[in-house]
N, C-alpha and C positions, 0 to 999 in steps of 0.2 A: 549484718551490715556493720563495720566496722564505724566507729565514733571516733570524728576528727581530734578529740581530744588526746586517741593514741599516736597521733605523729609526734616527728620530732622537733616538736616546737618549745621554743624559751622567751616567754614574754616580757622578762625581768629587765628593768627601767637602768640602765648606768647610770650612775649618781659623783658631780666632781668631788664631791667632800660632804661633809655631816654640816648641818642645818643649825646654826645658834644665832642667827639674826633674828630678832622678832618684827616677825612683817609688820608693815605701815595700816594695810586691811585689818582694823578691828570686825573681826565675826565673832563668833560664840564658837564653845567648845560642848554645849547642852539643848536639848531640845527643849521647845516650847516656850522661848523667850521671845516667839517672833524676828529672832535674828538670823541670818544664817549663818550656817556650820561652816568651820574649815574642814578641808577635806585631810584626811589621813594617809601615807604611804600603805598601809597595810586595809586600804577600803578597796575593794575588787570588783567584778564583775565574771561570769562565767564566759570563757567563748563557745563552749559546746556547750547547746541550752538541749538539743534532742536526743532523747531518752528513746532507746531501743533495748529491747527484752533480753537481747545478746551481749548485750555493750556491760563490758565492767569497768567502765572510766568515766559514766554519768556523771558521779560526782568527785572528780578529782579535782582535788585542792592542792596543786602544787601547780611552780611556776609554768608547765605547757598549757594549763586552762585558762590560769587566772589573769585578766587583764586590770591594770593597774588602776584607779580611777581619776581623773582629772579634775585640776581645782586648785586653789587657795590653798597651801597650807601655813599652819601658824607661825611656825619658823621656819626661815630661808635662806637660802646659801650666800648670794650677794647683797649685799650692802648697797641701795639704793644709791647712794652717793656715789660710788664706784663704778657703777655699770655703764656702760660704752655699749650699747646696743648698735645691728645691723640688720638690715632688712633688704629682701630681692626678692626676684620675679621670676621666673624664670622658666621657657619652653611658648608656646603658643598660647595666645590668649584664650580665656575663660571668664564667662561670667561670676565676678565676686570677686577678683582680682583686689580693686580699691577698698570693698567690705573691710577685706581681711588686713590690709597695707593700714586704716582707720584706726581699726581694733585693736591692734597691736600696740598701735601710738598710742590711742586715749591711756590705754591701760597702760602704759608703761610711765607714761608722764603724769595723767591724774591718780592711778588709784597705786602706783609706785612712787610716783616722786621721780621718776629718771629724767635726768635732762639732756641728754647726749645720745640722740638716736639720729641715726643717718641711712639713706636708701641710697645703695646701689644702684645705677643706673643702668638698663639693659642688660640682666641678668650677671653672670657669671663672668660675663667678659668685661663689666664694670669694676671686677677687681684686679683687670688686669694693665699695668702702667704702658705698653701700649698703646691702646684705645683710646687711655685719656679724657675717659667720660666722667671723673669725679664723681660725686656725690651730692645728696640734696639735705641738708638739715627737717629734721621732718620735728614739727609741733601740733598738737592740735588745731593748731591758726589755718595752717595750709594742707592739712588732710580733712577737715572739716565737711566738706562738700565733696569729696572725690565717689562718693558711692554715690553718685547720681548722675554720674559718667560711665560708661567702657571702656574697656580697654585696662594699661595698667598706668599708673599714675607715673611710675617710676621707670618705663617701657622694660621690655624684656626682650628677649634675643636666645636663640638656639645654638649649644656648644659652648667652647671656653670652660664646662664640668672636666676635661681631662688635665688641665694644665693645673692639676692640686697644687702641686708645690708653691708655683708662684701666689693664687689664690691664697694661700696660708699665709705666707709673704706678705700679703699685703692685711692682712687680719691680725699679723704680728705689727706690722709698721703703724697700724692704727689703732694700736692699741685696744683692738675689741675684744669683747668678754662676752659676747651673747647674740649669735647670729640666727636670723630666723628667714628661713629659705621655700619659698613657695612655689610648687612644682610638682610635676609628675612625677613616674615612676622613675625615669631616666634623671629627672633631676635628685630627688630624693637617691639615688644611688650615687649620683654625684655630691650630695652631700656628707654620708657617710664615709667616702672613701678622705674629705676635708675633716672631717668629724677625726678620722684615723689616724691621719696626720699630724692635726691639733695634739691627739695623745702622743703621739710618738717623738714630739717638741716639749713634750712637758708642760705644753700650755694650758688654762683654768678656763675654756670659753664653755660655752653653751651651744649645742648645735641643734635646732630644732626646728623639724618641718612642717609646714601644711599643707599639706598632702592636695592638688591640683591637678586631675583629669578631667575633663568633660565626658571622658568615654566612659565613666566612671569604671574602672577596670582595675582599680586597689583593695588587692585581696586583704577580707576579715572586715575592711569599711563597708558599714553599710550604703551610703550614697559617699561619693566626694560634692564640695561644694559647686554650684552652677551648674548641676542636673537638671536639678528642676527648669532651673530658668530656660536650658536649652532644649529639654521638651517640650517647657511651654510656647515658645517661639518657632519650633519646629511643626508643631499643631496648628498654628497658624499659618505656615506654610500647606498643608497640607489640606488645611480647609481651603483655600485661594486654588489650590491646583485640582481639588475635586468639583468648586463650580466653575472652573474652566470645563474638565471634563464629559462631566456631566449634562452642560448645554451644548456638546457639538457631537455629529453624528461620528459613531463610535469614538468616545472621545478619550484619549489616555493621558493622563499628568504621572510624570516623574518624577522624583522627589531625589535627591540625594543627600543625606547625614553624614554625619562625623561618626564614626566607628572603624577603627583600623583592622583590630584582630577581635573588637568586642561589639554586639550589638544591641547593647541595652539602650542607648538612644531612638534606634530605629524602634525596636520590639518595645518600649514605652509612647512613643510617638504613634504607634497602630492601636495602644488599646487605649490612647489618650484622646485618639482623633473620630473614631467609628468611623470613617471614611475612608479607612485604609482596605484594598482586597487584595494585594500580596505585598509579605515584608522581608525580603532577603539579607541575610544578615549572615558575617562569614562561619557560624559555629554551626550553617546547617548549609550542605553544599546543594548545587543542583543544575542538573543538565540542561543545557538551551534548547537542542532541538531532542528531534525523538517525539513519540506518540506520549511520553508522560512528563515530555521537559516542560519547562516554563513558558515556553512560546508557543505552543497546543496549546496548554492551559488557559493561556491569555486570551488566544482564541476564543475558547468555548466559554471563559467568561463573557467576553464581546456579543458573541450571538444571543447568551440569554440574556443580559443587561443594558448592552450597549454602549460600555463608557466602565473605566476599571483607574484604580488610582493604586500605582504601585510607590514602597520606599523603600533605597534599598542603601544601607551600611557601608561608606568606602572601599572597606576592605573586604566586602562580598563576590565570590566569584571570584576572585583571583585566579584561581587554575584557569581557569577560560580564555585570559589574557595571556600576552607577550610579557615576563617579568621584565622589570626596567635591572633588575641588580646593583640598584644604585642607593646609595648611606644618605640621611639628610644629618643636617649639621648635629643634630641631637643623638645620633646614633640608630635610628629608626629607619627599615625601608622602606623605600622610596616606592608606592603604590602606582599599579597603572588606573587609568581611571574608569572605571566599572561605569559612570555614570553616562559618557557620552558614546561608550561599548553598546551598553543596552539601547540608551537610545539608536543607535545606528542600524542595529539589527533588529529592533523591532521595525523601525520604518522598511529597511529591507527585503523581512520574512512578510510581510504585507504585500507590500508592493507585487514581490512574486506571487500573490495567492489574488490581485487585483481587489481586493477586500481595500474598500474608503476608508483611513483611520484620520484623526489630526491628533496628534502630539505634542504636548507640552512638557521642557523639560525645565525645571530650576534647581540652582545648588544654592541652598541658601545659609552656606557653611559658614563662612565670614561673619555673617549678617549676627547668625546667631551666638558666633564665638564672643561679640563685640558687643551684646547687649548690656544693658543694665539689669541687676537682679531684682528678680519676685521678690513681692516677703517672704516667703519660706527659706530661700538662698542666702536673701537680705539677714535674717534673724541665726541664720545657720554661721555665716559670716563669722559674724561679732563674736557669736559664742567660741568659735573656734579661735580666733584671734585672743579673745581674751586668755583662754584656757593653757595656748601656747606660752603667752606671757608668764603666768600660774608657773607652768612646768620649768621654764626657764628660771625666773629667780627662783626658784627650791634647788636650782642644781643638777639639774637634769640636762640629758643630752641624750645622740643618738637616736631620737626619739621620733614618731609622730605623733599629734592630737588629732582624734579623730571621733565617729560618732560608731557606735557599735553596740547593737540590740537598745538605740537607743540612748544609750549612754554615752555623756564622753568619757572617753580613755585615753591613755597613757601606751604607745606602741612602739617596738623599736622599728629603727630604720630598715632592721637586716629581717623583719618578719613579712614587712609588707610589702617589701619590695621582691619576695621570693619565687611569686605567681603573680600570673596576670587573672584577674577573673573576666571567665566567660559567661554567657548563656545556655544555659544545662540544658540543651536540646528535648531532653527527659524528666526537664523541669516542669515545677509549676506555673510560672510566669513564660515560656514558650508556652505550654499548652492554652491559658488563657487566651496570649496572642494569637495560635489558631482560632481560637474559637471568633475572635475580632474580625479576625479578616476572613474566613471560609476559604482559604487558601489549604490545597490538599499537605498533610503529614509531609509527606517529600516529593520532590519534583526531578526525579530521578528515573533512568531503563534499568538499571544494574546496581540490586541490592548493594550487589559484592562489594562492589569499587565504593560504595557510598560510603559501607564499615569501617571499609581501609582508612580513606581517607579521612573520617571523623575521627579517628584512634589515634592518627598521625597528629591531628590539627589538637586535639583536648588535651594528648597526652602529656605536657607541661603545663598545663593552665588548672587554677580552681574554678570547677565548674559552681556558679549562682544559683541557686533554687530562690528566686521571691516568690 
């Protein structure tokens, strides 16, 4: 079995210039003073930690293993005085939005000294003169309280990433030196491509993301921020739809999550909830009718239990559907809706069989996009905001801060955004989720077609083992 570590991966950090500010953070350069350490450019981390008997890149020390690590270093590229900070939002909301918009501020104004930071308003299209959305002076004073809200402080909006030039434009007009961009996949590519620009002007900024999915589908990150939260709220969804279920005769609750092309909300939400009995999720297909599709199965759950609580991943079943063929403003396609499909034909394939069911369906997408975050999210937050700041004044760009085996790191923009990660069908974290739910392997008449089509859908994505 081949070790990820032989791909062709370069994790190596771009740096504007050499480092001879000495930062305003007094930490220690020595252990056991009770202080903390600055962190070093040459302190690393592994990304292939699993050791296979065949594998001769276990321990490779050169730049495709080693991930950089994040932090405080002693000296720094910008000059505190200097820096003209920027900050935005950008794509759909996500729990930890204001976290990370806080973190960014405290740290940059108390534990830097910067006093000139400003938020974009409504993403990407708030750089554009146009729109005419301005900006909002951000201090400690009025980010203080925003992480006990939803939503994003600064709003956000989808699109306005292709119009680089002008965005650059306006990052040259305002004289900014250190922008920090929060966002998906799609936005984080939109960053890069501004990031590229910047070089290609000759200009000294800082481009740096925090990485922003709820589907969490940012390959080499271990979670992105606002997972937690949205499975935790998703659980609660799903317990409300199982004692509906459950008190009426043959009772079914529906569930629908956020998951486009990825389903680790859904398949965390089934072994979060134990009240899940099928989780359909798009990395694992399956047939409706037929003696072994999903709706047989649903059946003979009914007959033995009476009441079944299914969840099932946006972009699950899709072949099943009509495609819409249609781009949302972010570049992403435009899904049909799985959620009110199944509902329709489960009440339908009933009805024909005269078999009494009651049906409940909820999408409680929004609800959970918009939440406020857990501690874990909450404390995930800051760390990351802070961290971004860290990489920022040293001079760094191109880059993500993210959490990885645990650690934070140091990532370029052009690594994470190369795959989407999925759920490894063959994983260990699917298999748990069978065992959650008692939902059969696959729900399929024809091996063949199933191959096919899993080969097709994995074949660009890195598949997740948790």
């Amino acid at each position: 079995m081949a070790d990820t570590a032989s791909e062709d991966f370069d994790f190596s950090i771009e740096q504007l210039g050499p480092c001879k500010v000495p930062s305003p953070i007094e930490l220690s350069r020595v252990h056991g003073d009770f202080r903390a350490n600055y962190v070093t450019d040459d302190s690393y981390i592994r990304n292939s930690i699993n050791v296979y008997n065949d594998s001769e890149t276990s321990d490779d020390l050169t730049k495709r293993n080693l991930l950089q690590k994040a932090g405080p270093r002693e000296f720094i590229y910008f000059d505190p005085v200097h820096v003209n900070a920027a900050i935005c939002t950008c794509g759909g909301l996500c729990p930890g939005l204001n976290d990370v918009i806080r973190a960014i501020v405290r740290c940059l104004y108390i534990r830097y000294g910067v006093r000139r930071i400003n938020g974009f308003k409504f993403g990407f299209k708030g750089f554009l003169p146009d729109y005419a959305y301005g900006t909002i002076a951000l201090t400690p004073d009025n980010v203080d309280d925003i992480h006990k809200i939803g939503g994003s402080f600064l709003g956000t909006s989808r699109g306005g990433g292709n119009r680089v030039v002008d965005i650059v434009d306006s990052v040259e007009r305002l004289n900014i030196n250190q922008l920090y961009i929060i966002g998906g996949d799609g936005t984080q590519r939109g960053a890069l491509d501004i990031a590229n620009e910047i070089e290609k002007r000759g200009l000294k900024v800082g481009v740096i993301g925090i990485p922003k999915t709820v589907d969490n589908d940012l390959e080499f990150i271990d979670r992105s921020f606002g997972f937690e939260t949205a499975v935790q709220n998703a659980k609660e969804a799903v317990a409300s739809i199982h004692m509906e279920a459950h008190s009426q005769i043959n009772g079914i609750g529906l569930v629908k999550l956020m998951g486009r092309e990825s389903g680790f909300i859904a398949t965390a939400t089934a072994l979060a909830s134990h009240e899940t009995n099928f989780c359909l999720i798009p990395e694992v297909p399956f047939d409706l009718d037929g003696p072994n599709g999903f709706l047989a199965t649903l059946e003979n759950r009914l007959a033995g239990h009476q009441h079944a609580v299914i969840v099932v991943a946006e972009g699950a079943g899709q072949e099943l559907l009509n495609a819409t063929n249609q781009m949302d403003a972010s570049g992403n396609k435009k899904l049909a809706d799985i959620g009110t499909f199944l509902r329709d034909k489960i009440i339908e394939y009933f009805a024909n069989r005269n078999i009494h069911i009651n049906l409940k369906y909820i999408d409680p997408g929004y609800q959970v996009r918009a939440a406020v975050t857990n501690a874990s999210d909450s404390i995930y937050c800051e760390r990351l905001g802070n961290n971004a700041v860290h990489a920022a004044m040293a001079g760094k760009t191109k880059m993500v801060v993210g959490l990885v085996h645990d650690k934070y790191v140091n990532l370029p923009i052009s690594m994470v955004t190369q795959k989407r990660n999925m759920v490894d069908p063959e994983g260990a974290l699917w298999r748990d989720a069978l065992d959650a739910t008692g939902q059969p392997i696959l729900m399929v008449n024809n091996m063949a077609s199933v191959q096919e089509r899993m080969i097709k859908q994995m074949g660009g994505a890195a598949k997740k083992d948790n």
